[in-house]
Every structure is written in C-alpha cells, then in structure tokens.
C-alpha positions in Angstrom: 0.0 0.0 0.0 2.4 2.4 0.7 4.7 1.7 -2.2 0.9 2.4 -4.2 1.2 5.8 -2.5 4.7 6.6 -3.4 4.4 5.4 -7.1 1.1 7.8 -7.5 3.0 10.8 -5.3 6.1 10.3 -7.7 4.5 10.3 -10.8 2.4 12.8 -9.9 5.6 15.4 -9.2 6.8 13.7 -12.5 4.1 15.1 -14.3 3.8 18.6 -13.2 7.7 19.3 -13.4 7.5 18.6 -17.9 4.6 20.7 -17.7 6.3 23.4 -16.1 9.1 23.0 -18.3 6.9 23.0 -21.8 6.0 25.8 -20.3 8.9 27.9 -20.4 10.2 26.4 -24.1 7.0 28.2 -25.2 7.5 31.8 -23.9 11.2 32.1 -25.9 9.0 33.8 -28.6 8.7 36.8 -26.2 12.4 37.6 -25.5 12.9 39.4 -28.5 14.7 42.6 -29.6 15.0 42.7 -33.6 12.9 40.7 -36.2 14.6 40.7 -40.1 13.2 39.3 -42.9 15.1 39.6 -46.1 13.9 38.8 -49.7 16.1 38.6 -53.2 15.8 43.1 -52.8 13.7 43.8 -49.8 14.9 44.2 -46.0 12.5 44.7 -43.5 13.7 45.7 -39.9 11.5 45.5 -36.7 12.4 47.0 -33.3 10.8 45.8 -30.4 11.6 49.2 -28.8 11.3 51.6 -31.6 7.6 53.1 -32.7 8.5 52.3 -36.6 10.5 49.2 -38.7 13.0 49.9 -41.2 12.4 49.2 -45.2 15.3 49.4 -47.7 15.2 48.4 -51.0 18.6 47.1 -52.3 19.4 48.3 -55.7 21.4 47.2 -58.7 24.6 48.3 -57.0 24.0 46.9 -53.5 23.1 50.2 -52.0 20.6 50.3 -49.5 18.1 53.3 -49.9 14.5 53.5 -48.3 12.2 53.7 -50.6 10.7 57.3 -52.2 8.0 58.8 -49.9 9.3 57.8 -46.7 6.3 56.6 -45.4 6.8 55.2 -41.7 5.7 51.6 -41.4 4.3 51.6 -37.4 3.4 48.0 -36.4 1.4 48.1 -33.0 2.8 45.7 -29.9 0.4 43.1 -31.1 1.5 42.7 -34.3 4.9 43.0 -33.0 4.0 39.7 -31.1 2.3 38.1 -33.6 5.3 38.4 -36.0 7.8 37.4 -33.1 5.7 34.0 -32.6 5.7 33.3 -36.1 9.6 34.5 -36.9 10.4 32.0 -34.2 8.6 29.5 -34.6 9.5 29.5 -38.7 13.1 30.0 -37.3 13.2 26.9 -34.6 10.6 24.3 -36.5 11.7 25.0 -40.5 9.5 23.5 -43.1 11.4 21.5 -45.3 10.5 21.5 -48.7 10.8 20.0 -52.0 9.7 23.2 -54.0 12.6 24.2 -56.7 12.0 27.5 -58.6 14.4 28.5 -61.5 16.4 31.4 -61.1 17.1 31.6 -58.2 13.4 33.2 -57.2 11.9 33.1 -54.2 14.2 33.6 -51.5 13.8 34.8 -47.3 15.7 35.0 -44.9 13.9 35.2 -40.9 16.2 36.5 -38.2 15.3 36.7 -34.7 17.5 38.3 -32.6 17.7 38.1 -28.6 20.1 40.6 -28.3 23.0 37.7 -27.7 22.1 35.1 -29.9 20.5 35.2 -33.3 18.3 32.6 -34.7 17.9 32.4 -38.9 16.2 30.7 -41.3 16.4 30.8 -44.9 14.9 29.3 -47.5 16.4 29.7 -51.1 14.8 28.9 -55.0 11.0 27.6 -53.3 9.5 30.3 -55.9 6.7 32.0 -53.9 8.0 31.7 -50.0 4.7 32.9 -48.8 3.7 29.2 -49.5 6.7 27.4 -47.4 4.9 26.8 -44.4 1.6 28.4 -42.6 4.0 30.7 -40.6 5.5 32.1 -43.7 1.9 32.8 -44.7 0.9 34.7 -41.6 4.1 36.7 -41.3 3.4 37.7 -45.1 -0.5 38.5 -44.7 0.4 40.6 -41.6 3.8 42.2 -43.1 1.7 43.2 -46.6 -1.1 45.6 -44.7 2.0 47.8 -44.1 3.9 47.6 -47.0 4.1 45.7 -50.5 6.9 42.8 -49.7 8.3 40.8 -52.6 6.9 37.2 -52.8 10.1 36.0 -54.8 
C-alpha cells in the first residue's frame, strides 16, 4: 500500500515538473529585440523598442536606400507579437521542402535576434516563399497591410 502511494505521489511530481518546463520552451517567442526578414531586394527591420521598422530596397549596386515617400511603417505591440511568434517558430521548426523555382526566385531570410544570440532561417529557390509553411503565410498576410513585400 504504501509503495501504491509513493508510485502515485512520484508520478504525480513527475508530471507537473515537464509541464512546467513545456511551459517555459513556449515563452522564448517573447524575448525578443530585432525581427529581419530579407527577400532577393527587400529588407525589413522590426524593433521591439522603436515606434516604426526599417524598409530598404537594395538596388542594382547593392546600395541600400529606403524607398521614395518615406512613409513610416508603425506596427502596434500586437503585431509586433504576432510576428515574433511566427519569426520563431519558422526559425526553430523550419518547413522542409521540396519546392525548386528556376532562377534563383523566391528567397527569405527570418532572423530573430535576442540581443546575444541570433536565430535564422532561410529558405532559397522555393518560388513563392509565402507558400513554405503556414508561418510564412501569416508573417506575409500581416507584413503586406503595411507595406508591398516581394513574394520572390
């Protein structure tokens, strides 16, 4: 009877301690300070502690310039989390894939950066990226209310 008692006490504790630990693996998405994605031209830069991102258009010559009108792209803390979730998650659970454009079209690159460590995906020739993964999908629906984001 009491060995009954300890088996059920032990794997009671058992339990509770992995939960408590799945726990904390899910809440990494929330330590984040800078969000990239990069297409073939584009680069998009998100701040968690700045009011707007940073767009630059890379030309023929490599230059970076920010595109004519200098609209500021403002994303609000929401959306900020949204696309930290889904940077991460693309970033630590990649889609692999067996889409092959030509030319070399269709490439991304995710960063998520914690300051001290950076984590990146990148995913090169899949044609439209937007179609990689759900994630990518998401971060692109969200991304293109702002601005108009290459899809190759």
């Amino acid at each position: 009877m009491k060995s009954t008692i300890f088996l059920v006490i032990s794997l009671i504790l058992l339990s509770c301690h992995k939960k408590t630990e799945k726990k904390a693996l899910t809440d990494h998405y929330k330590n984040w300070e800078t969000l990239e994605i990069r297409t073939r031209s584009e680069i998009l830069t998100i701040s968690r502690f700045s009011d707007s991102a940073g767009y630059y258009q890379e030309t023929d010559n490599r230059k970076l310039e920010i595109p004519s009108g200098g609209k500021k792209i403002i994303f609000t803390e929401a959306e900020k989390d949204s696309l930290g979730k889904y940077i991460y998650e693309s970033v630590t659970q990649p889609k692999f894939t067996d889409i092959r454009a030509t030319d070399y079209a269709g490439n991304v690159i995710f960063k998520f950066d914690k300051g001290n460590m950076n984590l990146v995906c990148e995913y090169n020739s899949v044609g439209d990226w937007t179609e990689v993964s759900e994630n990518t999908q998401k971060i692109y629906n969200l991304i293109s209310r702002k601005i108009k984001l290459s899809k190759n």
